[in-house]
Each structure stands twice: as structure tokens, then as C-alpha cells.
ROMAR-250923 format. One record per atom (N, C-alpha, C): x negated, y, z negated; residue in one letter. Coordinates in steps of 0.05 Angstrom, whole numbers, plus 32768, in hexadecimal, padded with zeros to 4 digits. Layout:
BEGIN
XYZA ...
// end
This chain:
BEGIN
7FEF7FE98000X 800080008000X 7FEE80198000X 7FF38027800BX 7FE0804C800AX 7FFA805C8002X 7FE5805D7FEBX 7FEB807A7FE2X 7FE580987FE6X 7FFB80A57FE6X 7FF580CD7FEFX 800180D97FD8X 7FF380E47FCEX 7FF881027FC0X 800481137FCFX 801D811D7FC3X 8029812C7FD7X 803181537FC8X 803281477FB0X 802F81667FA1X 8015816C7F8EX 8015817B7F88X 7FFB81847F79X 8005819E7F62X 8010819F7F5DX 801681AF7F44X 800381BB7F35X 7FF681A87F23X 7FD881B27F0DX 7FC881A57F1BX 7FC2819A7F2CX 7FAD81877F31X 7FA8818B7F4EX 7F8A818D7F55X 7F7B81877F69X 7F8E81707F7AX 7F9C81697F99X 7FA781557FA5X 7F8B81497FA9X 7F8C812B7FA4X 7F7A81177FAEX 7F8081097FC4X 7F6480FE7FD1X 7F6680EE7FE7X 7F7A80D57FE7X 7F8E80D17FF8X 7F9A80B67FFAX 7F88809F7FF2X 7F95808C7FE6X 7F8C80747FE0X 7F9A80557FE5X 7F8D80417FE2X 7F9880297FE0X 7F9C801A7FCCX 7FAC80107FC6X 7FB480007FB6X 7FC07FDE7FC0X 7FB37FCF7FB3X 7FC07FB47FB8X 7FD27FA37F9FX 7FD87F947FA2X 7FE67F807F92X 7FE87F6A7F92X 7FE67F567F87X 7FE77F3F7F7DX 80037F317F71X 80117F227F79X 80277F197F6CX 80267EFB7F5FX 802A7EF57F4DX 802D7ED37F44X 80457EC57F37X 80507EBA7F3EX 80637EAD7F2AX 80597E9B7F0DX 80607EA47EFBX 80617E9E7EE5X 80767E9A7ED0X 80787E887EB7X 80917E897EA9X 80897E9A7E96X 809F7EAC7E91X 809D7EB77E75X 80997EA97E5FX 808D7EBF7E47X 80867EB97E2FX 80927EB67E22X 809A7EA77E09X 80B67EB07DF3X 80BC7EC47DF2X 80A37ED97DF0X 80A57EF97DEAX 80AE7F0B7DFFX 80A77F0A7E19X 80B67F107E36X 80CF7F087E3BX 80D57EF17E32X 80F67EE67E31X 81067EF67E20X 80F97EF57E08X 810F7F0B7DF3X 81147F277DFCX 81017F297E0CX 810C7F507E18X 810C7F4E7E34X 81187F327E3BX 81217F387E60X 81477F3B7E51X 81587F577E64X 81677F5B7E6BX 817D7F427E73X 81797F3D7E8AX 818B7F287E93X 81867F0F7E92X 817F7EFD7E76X 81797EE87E65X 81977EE87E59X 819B7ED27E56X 81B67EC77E47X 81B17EC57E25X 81C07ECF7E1FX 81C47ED37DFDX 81A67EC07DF0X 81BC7EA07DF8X 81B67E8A7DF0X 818E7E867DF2X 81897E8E7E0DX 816E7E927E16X 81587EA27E04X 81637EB47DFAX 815F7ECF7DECX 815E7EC87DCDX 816F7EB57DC4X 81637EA77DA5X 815D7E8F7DA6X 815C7E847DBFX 81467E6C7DB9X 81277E7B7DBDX 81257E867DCCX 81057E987DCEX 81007EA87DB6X 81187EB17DADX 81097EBF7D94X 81087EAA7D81X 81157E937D75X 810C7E837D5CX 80F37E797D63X 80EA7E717D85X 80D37E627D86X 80BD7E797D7CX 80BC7E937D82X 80AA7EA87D7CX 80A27EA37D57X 80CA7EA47D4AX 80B77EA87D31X 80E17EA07D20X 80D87E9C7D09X 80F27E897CF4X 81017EAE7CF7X 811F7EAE7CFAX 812B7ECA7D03X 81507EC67CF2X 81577ED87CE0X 816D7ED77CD2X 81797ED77CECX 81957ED67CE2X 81B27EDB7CF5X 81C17EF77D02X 81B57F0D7CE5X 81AF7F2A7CEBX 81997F2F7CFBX 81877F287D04X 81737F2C7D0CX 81747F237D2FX 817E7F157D30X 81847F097D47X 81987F157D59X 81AE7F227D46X 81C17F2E7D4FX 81B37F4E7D52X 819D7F527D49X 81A27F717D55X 81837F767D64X 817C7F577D6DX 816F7F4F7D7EX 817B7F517D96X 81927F427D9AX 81A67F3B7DBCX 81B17F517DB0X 81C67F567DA1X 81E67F6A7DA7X 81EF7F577DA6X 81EE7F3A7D9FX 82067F2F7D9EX 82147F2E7D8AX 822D7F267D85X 82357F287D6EX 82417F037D5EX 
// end
């Protein structure tokens, strides 16, 4: 991908650049599971007990669930 600077406000505009990327598939962590969005409740407190022992309050204002 190339990048352009296109305003300059406080700053000197710099030369365009490149940038690359790398993509990999990977599974999430217990800890990346507990704060993905569109994870199912159920998903969301089995990842957090495996992380660490979690009350019933705790869990609940972990998801929103009730």
C-alpha cells in the first residue's frame, strides 16, 4: 500500500511511503475471546473461567448479560 500525506497543518508534509502487510490466521486467546464483540454469551464465560475462577456478578458485568 503507498502512503501520501495529504495535509500538513504543524508539520513539515513527508515523502510518500510504503507500507506492507502480513496476514495469518490464528485462534484467539481466552483473553481476545472475552473482548471480541460478536462471541456468544456462552463463548464469553467459558473463556473467562478458563482465564481465571470468576463470581456470577462478575461475569455479568463482564457480557451484560443478565
Amino acid at each position: 500500500m503507498r502512503v501520501r500525506q495529504t495535509k500538513a497543518n504543524f508539520a513539515p508534509k513527508i515523502k510518500p511511503f510504503g507500507v506492507s502487510f502480513t496476514f495469518e490466521a490464528r485462534t484467539l486467546t481466552d483473553i481476545e475471546m472475552m473482548e471480541e464483540e460478536r462471541v456468544p454469551v456462552r463463548e464469553v464465560i467459558l473463556a473467562a473461567l478458563l482465564v481465571e475462577s470468576r463470581t456470577v456478578p462478575e461475569l455479568v458485568g463482564l457480557t451484560g448479560a443478565s
